[in-house]
C-alpha positions in Angstrom: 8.5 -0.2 8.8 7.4 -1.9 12.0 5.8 1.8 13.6 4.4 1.4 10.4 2.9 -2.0 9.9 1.4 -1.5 13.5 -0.2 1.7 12.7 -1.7 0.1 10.0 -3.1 -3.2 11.7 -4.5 -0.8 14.1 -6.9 0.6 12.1 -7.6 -2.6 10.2 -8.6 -3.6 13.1 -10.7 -0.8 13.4 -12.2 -1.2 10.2 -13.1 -4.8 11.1 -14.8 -3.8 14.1 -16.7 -1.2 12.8 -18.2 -3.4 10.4 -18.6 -6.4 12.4 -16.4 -9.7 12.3 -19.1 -11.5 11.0 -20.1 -9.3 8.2 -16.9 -8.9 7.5 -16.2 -12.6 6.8 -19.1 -12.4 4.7 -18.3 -9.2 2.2 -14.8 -10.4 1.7 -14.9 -14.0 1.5 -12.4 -14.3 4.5 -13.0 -16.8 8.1 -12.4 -15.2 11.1 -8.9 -16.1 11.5 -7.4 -15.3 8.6 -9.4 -12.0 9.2 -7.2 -11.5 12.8 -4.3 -12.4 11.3 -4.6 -9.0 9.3 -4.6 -6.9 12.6 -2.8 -9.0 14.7 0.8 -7.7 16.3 2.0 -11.1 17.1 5.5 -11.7 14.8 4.3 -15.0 13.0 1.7 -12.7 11.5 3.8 -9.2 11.2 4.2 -8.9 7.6 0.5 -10.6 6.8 -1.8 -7.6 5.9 -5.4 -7.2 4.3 -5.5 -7.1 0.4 -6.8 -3.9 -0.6 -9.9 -5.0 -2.6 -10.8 -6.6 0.6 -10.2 -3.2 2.2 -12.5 -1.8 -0.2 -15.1 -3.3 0.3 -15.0 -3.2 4.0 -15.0 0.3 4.1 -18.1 0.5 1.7 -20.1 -0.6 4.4 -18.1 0.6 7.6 -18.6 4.4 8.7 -15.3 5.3 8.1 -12.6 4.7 6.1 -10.3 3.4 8.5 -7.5 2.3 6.7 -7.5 4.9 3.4 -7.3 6.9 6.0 -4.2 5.8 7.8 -2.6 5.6 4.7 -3.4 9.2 3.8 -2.0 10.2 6.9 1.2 8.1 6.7 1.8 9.6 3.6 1.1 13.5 5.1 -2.2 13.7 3.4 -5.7 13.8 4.2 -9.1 12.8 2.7 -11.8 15.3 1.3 -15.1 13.0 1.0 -17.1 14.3 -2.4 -20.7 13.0 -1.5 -22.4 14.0 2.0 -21.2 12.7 5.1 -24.7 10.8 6.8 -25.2 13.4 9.8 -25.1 16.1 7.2 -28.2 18.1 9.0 -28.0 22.0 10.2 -25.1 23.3 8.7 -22.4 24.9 10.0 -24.0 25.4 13.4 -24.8 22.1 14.0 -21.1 21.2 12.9 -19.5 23.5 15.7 -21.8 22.4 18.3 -21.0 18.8 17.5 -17.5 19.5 16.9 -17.5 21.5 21.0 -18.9 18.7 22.1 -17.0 16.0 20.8 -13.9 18.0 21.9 -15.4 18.2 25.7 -15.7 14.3 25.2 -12.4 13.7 24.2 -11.0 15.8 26.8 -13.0 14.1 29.2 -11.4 10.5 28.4 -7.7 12.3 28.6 -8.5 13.6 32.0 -10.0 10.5 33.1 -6.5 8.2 31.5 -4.2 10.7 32.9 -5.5 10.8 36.3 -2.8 8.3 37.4 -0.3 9.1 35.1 0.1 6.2 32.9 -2.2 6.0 29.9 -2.6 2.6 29.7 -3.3 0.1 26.6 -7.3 0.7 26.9 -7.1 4.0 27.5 -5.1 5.0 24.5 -7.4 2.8 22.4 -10.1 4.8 23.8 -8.6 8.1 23.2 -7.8 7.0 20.0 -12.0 6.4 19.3 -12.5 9.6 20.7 -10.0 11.4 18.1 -11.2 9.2 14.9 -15.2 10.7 16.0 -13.4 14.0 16.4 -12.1 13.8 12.9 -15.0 12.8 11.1 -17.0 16.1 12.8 -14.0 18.1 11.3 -14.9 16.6 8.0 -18.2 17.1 8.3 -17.6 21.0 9.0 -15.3 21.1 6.3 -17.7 19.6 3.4 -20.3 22.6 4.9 -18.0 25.0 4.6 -16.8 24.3 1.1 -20.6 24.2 0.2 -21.2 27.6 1.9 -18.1 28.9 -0.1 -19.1 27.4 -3.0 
């Protein structure tokens, strides 16, 4: 449960992030701290975890579903979006241009991280951004090709 727990805090804390601790506080009702508690690793706080109805409505206004996500994934899964993603412009095209480039970008940061051969903290959290914007140009790509296919 712990490899668990973390992976989810992790991307609670991504979801916070993405929408901003302030707004945050202000969709669910919730300070600051008892916000950090949520993602926070220390053990005082390891089983404290963010209500679902409060993960809701985060990811309403975040740009993606951060912790439905995880969960989906923990559970071998994966989500399928039914309305258009927002950068749904040019296609198929478009999508494996995008999806080229955010490879080149992710590859990029892994070169850079394992130049010394120790990925550190930072670096994992930045490969880890680089993989989430990777996954949501593979969505994209997939929602055009189900249209296409129709």
């Amino acid at each position: 449960m712990a490899g668990i727990g973390s992976y989810l805090k992790k991307h609670t804390e991504a979801l916070v992030k993405d929408v901003g601790i302030e707004p945050a506080c202000e969709l669910t009702g919730k300070s600051k701290a008892t916000l950090g508690r949520y993602y926070s690793d220390s053990d005082e706080h390891s089983d404290r975890f963010m209500p679902v109805d409060a993960v809701a409505q985060l990811e309403a206004a975040a740009s993606y579903p951060h912790v439905t996500s995880a969960l989906a994934e923990l559970n071998g899964s994966t989500l399928n979006k039914d309305s258009a993603p927002k950068n749904s412009e040019g296609g198929i095209n478009a999508d494996v241009i995008a999806l080229s480039q955010r490879f080149a970008m992710l590859m990029a940061e892994y070169q850079q991280s394992i130049e010394d051969g120790i990925i550190t903290v930072n670096e994992a959290k930045r490969l880890l951004r680089e993989t989430v914007e990777l996954q949501k140009v593979l969505i994209d790509m997939k929602l055009h090709l189900e249209d296409e296919s129709g």
